[in-house]
N, C-alpha and C positions, 0 to 999 in steps of 0.2 A: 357789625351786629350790635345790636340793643339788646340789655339783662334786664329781666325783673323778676321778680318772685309773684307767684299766685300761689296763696295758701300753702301745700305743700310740692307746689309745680316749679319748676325752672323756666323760666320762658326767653325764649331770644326772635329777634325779628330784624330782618335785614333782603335788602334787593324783592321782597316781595312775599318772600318767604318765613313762616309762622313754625315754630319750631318747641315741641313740648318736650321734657325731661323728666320722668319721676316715678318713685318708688311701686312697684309693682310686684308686693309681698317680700320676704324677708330676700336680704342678697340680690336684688332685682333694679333692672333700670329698664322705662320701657319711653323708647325713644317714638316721636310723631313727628312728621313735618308734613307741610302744603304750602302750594301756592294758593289754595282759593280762598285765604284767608279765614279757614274754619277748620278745626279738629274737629274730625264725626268718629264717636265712641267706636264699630265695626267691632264688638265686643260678644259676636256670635257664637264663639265657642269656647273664649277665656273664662274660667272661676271667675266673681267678685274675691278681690285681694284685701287681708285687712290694713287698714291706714297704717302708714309706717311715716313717723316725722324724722326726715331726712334734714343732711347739716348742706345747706346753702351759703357759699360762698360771692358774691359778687367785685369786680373793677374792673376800670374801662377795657383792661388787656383781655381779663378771658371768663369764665364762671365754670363753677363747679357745683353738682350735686353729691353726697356720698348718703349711701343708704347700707350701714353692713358691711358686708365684704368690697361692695363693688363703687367706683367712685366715676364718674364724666366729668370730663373737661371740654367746653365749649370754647376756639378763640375767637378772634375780634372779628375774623373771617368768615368763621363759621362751623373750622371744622371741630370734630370730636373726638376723641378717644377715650378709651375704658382703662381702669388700672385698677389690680386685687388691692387686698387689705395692706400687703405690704411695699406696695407703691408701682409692684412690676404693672407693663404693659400689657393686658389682656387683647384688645383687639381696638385695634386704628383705623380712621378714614382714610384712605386714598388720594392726594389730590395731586394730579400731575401740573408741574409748574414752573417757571425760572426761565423759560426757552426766550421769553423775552423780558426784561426787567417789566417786573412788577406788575403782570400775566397772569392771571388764572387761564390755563388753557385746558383741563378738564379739572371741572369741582368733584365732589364725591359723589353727589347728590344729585341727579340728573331729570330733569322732565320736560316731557315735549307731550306737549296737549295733543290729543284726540277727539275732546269733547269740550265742551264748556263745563262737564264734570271731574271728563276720563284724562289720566297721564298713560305715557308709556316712562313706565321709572327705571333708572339705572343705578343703582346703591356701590360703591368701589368700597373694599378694605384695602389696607398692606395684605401681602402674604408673608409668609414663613416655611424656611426649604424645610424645616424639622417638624413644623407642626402637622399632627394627626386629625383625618377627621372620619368622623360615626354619626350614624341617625337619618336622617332625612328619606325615611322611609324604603321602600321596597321600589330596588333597581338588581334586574338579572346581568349585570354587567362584570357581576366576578370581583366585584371587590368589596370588601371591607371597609377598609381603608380608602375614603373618598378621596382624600388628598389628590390633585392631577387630575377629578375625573369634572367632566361640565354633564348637567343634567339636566331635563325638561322639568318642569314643573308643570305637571300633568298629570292626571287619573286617565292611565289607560289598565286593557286587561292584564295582566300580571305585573303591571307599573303602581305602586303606591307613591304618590307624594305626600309626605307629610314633614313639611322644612322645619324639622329642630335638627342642628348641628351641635354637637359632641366635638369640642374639642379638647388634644392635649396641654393644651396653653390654660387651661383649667378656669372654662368659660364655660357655658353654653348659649346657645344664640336662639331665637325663634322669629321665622320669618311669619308675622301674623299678616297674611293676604294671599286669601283664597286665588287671588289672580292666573291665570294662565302666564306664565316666563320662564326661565331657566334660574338655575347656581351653577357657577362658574368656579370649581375650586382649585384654582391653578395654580402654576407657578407665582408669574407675576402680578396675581392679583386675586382676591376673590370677592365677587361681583355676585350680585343678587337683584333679577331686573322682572320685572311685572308689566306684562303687553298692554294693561290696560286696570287704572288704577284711581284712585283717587288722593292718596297719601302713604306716605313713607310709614312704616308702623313695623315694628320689632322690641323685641325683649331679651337683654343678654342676664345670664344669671353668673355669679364666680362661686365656688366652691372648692374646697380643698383637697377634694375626690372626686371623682368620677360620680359616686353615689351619692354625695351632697347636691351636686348639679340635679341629678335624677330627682331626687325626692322635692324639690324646688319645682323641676318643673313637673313633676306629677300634681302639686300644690297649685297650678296655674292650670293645668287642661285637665285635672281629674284621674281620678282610679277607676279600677276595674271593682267592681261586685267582689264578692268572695264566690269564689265557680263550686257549683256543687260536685260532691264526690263522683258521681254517677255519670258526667260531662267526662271523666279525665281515662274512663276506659275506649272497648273500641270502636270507633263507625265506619260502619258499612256501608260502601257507594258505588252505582256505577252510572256510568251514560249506557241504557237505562232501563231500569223496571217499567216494563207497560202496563202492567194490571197489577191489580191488586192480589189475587192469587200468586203471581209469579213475584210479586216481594214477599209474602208469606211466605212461602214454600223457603226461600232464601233463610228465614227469620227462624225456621224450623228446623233446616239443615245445621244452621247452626248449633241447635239446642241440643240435637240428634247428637252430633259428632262431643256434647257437651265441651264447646268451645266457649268463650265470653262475646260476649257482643251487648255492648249498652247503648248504641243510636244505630235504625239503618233509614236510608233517605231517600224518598220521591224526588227525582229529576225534573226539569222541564216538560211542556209540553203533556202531562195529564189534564191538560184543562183543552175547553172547545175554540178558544180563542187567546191569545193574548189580552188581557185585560179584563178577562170575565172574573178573576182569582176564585176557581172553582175548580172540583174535579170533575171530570168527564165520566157521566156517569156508564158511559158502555164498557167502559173498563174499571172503572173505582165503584161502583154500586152499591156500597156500604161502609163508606168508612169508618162509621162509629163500630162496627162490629170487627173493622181488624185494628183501629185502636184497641178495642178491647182485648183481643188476641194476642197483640204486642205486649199489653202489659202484664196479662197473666204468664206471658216469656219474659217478663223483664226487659224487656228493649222498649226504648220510646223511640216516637216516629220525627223525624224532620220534613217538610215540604218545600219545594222549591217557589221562591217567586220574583216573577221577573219583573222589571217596573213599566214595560212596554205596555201600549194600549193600541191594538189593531182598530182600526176603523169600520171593522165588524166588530167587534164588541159590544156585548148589549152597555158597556158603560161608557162609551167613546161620544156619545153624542152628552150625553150629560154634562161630562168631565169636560168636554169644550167649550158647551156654553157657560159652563161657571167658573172658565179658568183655571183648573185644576191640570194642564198640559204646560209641557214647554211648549213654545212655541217660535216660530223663526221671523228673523225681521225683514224677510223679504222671500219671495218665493212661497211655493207651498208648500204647506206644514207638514212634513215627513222627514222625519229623524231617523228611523231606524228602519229594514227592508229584506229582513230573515223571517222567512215562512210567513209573511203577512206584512202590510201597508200599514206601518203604524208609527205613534209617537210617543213621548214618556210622561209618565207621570210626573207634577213638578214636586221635587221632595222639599225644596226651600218654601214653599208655601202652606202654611199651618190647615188652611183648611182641605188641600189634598192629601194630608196624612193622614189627617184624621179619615177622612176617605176612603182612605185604602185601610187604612184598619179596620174600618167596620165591617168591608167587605172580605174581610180576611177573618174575623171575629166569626162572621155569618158562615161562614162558605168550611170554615176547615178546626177553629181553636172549639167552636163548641162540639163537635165529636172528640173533644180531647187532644187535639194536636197541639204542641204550645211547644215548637220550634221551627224557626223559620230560616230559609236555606235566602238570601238578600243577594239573587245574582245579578248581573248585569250593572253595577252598582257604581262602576264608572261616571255616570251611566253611557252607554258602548255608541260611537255613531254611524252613519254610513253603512255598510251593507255586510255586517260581519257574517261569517260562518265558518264552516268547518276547512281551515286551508285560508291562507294569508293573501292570496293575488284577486280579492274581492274585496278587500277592505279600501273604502273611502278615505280622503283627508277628514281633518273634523275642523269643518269651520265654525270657530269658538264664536267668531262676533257677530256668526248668523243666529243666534239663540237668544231668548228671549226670557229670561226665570222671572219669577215674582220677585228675586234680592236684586233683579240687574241684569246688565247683560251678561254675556257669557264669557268674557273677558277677564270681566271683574269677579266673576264669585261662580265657574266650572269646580274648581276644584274642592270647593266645598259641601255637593252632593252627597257622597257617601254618609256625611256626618247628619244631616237631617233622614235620609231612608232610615239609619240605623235606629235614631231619635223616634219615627213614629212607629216603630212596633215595638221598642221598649218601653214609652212612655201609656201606651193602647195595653200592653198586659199588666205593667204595672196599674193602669186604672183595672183592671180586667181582675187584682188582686193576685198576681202571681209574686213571688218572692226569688226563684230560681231561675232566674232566664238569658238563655244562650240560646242564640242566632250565627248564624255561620253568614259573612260576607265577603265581597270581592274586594273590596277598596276601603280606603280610609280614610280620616285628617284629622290633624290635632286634638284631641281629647274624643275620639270614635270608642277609648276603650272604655269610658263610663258609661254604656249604652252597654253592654251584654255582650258583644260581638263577637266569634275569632274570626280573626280574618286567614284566607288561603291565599296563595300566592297565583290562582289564576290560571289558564289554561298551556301549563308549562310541557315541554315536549318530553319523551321518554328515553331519556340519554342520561349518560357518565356526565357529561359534562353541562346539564341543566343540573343534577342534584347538587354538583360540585357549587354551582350559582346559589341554591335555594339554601346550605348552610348560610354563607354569607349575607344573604337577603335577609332572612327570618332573624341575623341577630344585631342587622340595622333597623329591622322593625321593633324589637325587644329596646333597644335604645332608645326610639320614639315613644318607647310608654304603651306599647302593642303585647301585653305579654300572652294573649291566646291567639297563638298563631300557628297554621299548618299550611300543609302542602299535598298535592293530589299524591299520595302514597305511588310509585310506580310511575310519574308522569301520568299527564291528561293523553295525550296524542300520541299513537306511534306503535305504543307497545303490543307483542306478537304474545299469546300466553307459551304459544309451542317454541319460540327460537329460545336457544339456550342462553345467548348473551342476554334475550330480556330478563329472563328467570334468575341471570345471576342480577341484574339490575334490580329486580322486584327485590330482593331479597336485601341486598345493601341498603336501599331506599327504606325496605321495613327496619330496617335495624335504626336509622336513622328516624321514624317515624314514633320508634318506642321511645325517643329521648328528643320530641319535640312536643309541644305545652299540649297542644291535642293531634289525637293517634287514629287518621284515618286514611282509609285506602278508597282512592278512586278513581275515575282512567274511562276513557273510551276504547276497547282496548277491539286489536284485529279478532275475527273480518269486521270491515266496515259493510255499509250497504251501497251497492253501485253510487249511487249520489246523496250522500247524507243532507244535501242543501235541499234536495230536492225529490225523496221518496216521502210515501204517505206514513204522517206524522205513527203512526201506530209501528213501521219497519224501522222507525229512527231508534237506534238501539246499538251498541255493539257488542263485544265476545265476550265472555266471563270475566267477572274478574271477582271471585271468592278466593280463599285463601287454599281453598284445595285445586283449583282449577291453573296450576301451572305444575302437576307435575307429583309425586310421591315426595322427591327426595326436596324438593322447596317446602312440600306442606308439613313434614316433620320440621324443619328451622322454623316456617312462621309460626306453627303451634307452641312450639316453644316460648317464640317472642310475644304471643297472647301473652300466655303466660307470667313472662317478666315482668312486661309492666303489670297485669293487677297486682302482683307483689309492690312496685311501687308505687301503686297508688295512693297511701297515705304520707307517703317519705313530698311523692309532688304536692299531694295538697296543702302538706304544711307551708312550705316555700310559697305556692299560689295564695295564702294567708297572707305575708309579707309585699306580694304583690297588690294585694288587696290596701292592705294597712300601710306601705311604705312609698310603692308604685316601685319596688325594686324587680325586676324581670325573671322571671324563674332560670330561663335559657340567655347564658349572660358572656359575653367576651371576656377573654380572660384578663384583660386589665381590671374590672370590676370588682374580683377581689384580688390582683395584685396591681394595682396601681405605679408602686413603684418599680417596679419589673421591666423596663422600658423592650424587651424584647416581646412581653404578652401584647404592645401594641400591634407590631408587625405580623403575629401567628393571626391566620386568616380559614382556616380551619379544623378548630376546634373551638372548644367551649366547654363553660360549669352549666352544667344543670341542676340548678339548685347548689349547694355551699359546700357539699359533700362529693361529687360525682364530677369527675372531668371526663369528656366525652371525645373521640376522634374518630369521625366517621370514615370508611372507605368509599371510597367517589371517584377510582380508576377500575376500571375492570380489568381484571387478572389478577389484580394484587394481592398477595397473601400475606404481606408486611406493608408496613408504612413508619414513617417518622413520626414522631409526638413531640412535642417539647412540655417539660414540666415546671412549673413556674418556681423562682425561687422565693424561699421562705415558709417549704413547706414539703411534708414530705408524700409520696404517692405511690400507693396498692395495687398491683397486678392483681382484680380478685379472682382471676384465672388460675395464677400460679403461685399466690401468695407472695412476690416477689418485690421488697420497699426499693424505693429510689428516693434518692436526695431530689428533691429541686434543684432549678438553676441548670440542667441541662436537656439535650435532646436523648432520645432512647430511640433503637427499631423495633418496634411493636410486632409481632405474629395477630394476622390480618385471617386466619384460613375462614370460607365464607362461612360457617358459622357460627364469625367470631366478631364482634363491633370491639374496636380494642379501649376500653374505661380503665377510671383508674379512680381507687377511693381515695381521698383527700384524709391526712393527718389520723391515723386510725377508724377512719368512718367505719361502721359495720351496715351493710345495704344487702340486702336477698341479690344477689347479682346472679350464684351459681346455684341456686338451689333448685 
């Protein structure tokens, strides 16, 4: 390898390969490499970072940049590794070698062309049996703790990818490439490869906490908004309101039983088409007039919309000839095959955002609507519907986006959908804006969004997945985040094991960043693929509609949270201002505690409030562990514990077993 310095870059070049190093904001090193003998910026979603003059070392043996905390070392070979401020090793290249003298038989750094653009990249670390790892978005896989698990790198429906790793070796990593590939975080290795690519591109940050890491990389992908108070009570959902009278009447009952309710939501399908972004008016026939109805109840409205465009659509023929579709590089153009022949809109191309905003401006925000339900936002391919044995492969490098193919930059969807309706209200003059979406990527939460976890089934053992999911999304920098209250699929309102389900899952809903219920719930209709779109609906799912002795617990948990809602808002401030996550793992605030790495669920909610949800059915205890250096409140039984050990919690349904932190005082029992 050859050193040289560019202004404040590092630069090395050898066998073909063009290799950049340098400061990217404080603590930061954000490594490039290519074969095609050019760095291209691909700075789609990164902040501008301000200049930081790093100390540059060069000789023939090896070169160093240090910037802060975090210091690279390049050798003569090529390869690299990171070390903190005090010289340990944070994270190493890989290169397996020795089998024959003086052999590279695999580098770290791997590419095998596709294109005269495209690479398929292979990136190798070291691993470490002790090291921890967090973050990289939303996987139902049950763990925490990635350590051991390998992952797609992929935006499917209840799959977030979003690759920033958290580790305990007190690093953080970000893999910046939308690419379709896996992470690998094994044993022997952990491996980060991109099916199709154009260069090597990541950023490791080091910090001395957990929360340094965080606010570093909140500092490179952005914060969230400050969320208005009115967002953090309750929303009301189901699969689904057909008319507009029968979401009123819902809006009403509520007011009736004077219960709280601040958002209820139009589902799918009130429009005549996919891609009309209208409502239908033989069932919606005045919207402006049950906007107005909502607000004089205090509920604002949300509306669903999908990014499909059916080929009946009166905007399908437009939207084609101006490019505003994805489109396929071979074959005929149909991407999607749920209730209609259609394809998507492309959200990577500026002027089909714009597009869809006006048509969204026109059709629904001027009767007053100003929140937008962003589903399908994957976006979904192949022939989804209700029930898994219809779903298609998704051939990524049959697509066609205005960034590229579909190789190179799938997974970066969610983040331009999210981009053209917070960018369209904010011209539109709105100040408060929150959108509800499916999916995400790096820096999604500076757009308004919360994201939900997708159409997850109605079990003990998905809610047990969605703790754990929702507080590797809060790690990614995702702090508005929920889940379908009761599962999406499955749930019975009359069988008692779901009732005890609804009921754990609400307890659990009052103590995540937003508090909503909603579910396809039994009967279904004979063929939900396949009845007329107006029978597409299913059972109740209100807070009274499972039962007497449920609707007395959920009313209660109404209840709860509006008492907390100024305790969350504070906390959602700090998320705002610091990018620190409301709903937080518990090494976050005890870092040194090396057993809070291992507890997989629980969680702080907020600085005061430790939470441990129930996620086995029957149980009427459970275990907790309290973290040491601190002491913790039963505000059930006024009961202190020391930190530093485990407790059996009294679980009876209910009861969510919390615990105040260090004399907090919280409305818990009142």
């Amino acid at each position: 390898m050859r050193f040289h310095r560019e202004g404040k870059r590092l630069v090395a070049e050898g066998g073909g390969e063009l290799i950049w190093v340098e400061p990217f904001g404080r603590d930061c090193l954000r490594f490039r490499s290519s074969l095609r003998g050019r760095i291209e910026p691909l700075d789609w979603t990164l902040l501008p970072q301000n200049e930081v003059e790093p100390e540059i070392t060069i000789t023939p043996e090896k070169a160093t940049i240090r910037n802060g905390r975090i210091t690279a070392e390049i050798d003569a070979r090529g390869s690299v590794r990171y070390k903190g401020q005090n010289g340990q090793v944070l994270l190493e290249e890989l290169w397996i070698d020795g089998r024959v003298l003086n052999a590279d038989l695999l580098k770290a750094r791997n590419y095998k062309a596709r294109s005269s653009e495209l690479f398929h990249i292979a990136l190798y670390f070291k691993a470490h049996p002790e090291e921890h790892f967090f973050g990289m978005g939303q996987y139902a896989n049950d763990c925490l703790d990635l350590k051991g698990c390998v992952l797609e790198l992929a935006q499917r429906n209840t799959q977030v990818s979003i690759p920033f790793l958290l580790s305990s070796r007190g690093y953080g990593f970000i893999w910046n490439n939308p690419s379709i590939g896996r992470a690998e975080l094994v044993r022997n290795h952990t491996l980060f490869v991109a099916e199709g690519a154009r260069q090597i591109d990541y950023i490791v940050i080091a910090g001395d906490t957990p929360r340094d890491i965080l606010r570093r990389y909140a500092e490179i992908t952005g914060k969230p908004p400050m969320i208005p108070e009115w967002a953090l009570g309750f929303w009301q959902c189901k699969l689904r309101y057909r008319t507009q009278e029968e979401l009123l009447e819902v809006a009403r009952e509520y007011k009736r039983r004077g219960l709280p309710l601040s958002v209820i939501v139009i589902d799918f399908f009130h429009w005549p088409h996919q891609g009309d972004w209208k409502f239908d008016p033989r069932y919606w026939p005045d919207p402006q007039r049950m906007v107005q109805e909502l607000q004089e109840l205090g509920v604002k409205v949300m509306v669903s919309i999908w990014p499909t465009v059916d080929i009946q659509s009166e905007n399908y023929r437009e939207m084609a000839e101006r490019g505003l579709l994805i489109r396929t590089e071979r074959g005929i153009p149909v991407l999607f095959t749920f209730r209609g022949i259609t394809t998507i809109f492309d959200a990577t191309n500026p002027e089909a955002r714009k597009f869809i905003w006006e048509k969204v401006r026109e059709n629904y925000y001027r009767y007053g609507i100003k929140m937008f339900w962003l589903d399908e936002a994957e976006p979904e391919f192949g022939m989804p519907g209700f029930g898994y044995d219809n779903v298609l492969p998704y051939d990524y490098d049959n697509l066609r986006y205005f960034l590229g193919n579909g190789l190179e930059v799938s997974n970066i969807y969610p983040f331009f959908y999210a981009q053209a309706f917070f960018e369209g209200m904010k011209e539109a003059g709105e100040t408060e804006i929150v959108n509800l979406i499916r999916c995400a990527w790096l820096g999604s939460q500076r757009f308004g969004v919360v994201v939900w976890s997708g159409d997850i089934p109605s079990t003990f053992e998905s809610l047990r997945k969605q703790i754990k999911a929702g507080l590797n999304m809060a790690v990614c920098g995702i702090p508005w985040w929920t889940t379908d209250i009761g599962g999406f699929y499955g749930g019975d309102p009359e069988s008692p094991s779901f009732r005890e389900l609804i009921v754990r899952w609400f307890q659990f809903g009052v103590f995540c960043p937003i508090f909503r219920l909603h579910g396809f719930r039994l009967p279904y209709p004979e063929d939900p693929n396949r009845c007329p779109a107006y029978e597409l609906t299913g059972g109740p799912n209100e807070v009274w509609s499972f039962g007497e002795e449920v609707y007395t617990i959920l009313k209660g948990l109404l209840f709860l949270r509006e008492r907390l809602k100024l305790y969350i808002l504070e906390g959602m401030r700090k998320a705002h201002e610091e990018g620190i996550p409301f709903m937080r793992p518990l090494f976050l605030e005890f870092p040194e505690d090396p057993t809070c790495y291992t507890v997989e669920d629980e969680y702080f909610f907020g600085p005061d409030l430790l939470v441990a949800p129930v996620a086995e059915e029957g149980a009427r205890k459970r275990r907790v562990y309290l973290p040491k250096g601190a002491r913790f409140t039963d505000p059930y039984t006024e009961v202190t514990y020391e930190g530093g050990q485990w407790i059996e919690a009294d679980a009876p349904i209910e009861r969510i077993p919390v615990f105040l932190r260090d004399g907090a005082r919280l409305p818990i029992c009142e």
